[in-house]
C-alpha positions as MATLAB code, in Angstrom:
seq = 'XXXXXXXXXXXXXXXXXXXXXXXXXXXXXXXXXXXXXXXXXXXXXXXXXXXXXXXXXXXXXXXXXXXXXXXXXXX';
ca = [
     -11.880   17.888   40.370;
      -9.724   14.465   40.346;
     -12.214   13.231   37.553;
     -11.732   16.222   35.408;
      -8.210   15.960   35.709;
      -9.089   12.130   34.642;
     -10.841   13.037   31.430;
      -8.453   15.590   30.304;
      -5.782   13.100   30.031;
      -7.786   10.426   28.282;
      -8.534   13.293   25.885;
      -4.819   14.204   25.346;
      -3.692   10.736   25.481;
      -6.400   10.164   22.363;
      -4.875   13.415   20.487;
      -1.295   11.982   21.285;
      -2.078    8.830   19.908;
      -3.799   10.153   16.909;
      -0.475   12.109   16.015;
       1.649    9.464   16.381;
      -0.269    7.467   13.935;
      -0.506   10.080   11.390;
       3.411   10.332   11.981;
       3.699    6.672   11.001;
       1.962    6.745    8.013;
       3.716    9.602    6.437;
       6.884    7.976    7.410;
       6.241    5.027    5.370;
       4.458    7.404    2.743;
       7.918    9.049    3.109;
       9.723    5.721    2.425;
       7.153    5.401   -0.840;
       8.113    8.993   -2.538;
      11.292    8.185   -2.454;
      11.725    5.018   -3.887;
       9.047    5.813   -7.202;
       8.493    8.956   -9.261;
       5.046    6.737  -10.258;
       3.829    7.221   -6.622;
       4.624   11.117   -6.181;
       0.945   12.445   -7.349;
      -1.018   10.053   -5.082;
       1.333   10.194   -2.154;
       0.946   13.974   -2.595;
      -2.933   13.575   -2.265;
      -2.358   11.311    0.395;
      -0.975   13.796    2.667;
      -2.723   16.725    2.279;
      -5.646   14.048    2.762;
      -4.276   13.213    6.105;
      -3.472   16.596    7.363;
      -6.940   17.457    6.668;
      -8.274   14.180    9.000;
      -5.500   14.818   11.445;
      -6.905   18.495   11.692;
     -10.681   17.563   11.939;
      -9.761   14.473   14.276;
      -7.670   17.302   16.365;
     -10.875   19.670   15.817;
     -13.273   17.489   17.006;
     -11.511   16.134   20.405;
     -10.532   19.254   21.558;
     -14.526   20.331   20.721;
     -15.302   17.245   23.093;
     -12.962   18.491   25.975;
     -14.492   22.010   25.755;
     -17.997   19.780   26.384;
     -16.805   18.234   28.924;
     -15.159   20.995   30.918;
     -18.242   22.719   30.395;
     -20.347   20.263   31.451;
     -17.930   20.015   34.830;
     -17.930   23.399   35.934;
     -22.025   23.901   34.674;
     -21.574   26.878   32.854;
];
């Protein structure tokens, strides 16, 4: 049970870690919108692009933990 408890939290530590990252980079992609009008279509693809990775990075880990819970309990 202790290792299951040990995976789970290396999972959500990975998701954490992932979100702060994305939260960086649309800070600074923030920072960029603001200071040019040049920049505003390409920041704009920008994000939605990394929504989309956040969400299939998010997708995927949480796909991973369901394995491995699965795999715990032998269902």
């Amino acid at each position: 049970m202790i290792n299951l408890f040990k995976q789970i939290n290396k999972k959500i530590n990975g998701v954490i870690w992932s979100l702060i990252s994305t939260g960086v980079i649309l800070l600074i992609l923030s920072i960029l919108i603001v200071w040019t009008n040049l920049f505003i279509k390409i920041i704009f693809g920008l994000f939605v692009l990394i929504i989309a990775c956040s969400f299939l990075y998010t997708g995927y880990k949480l796909l991973v933990l369901k394995k491995d819970i699965k795999k715990h309990f032998k269902f």
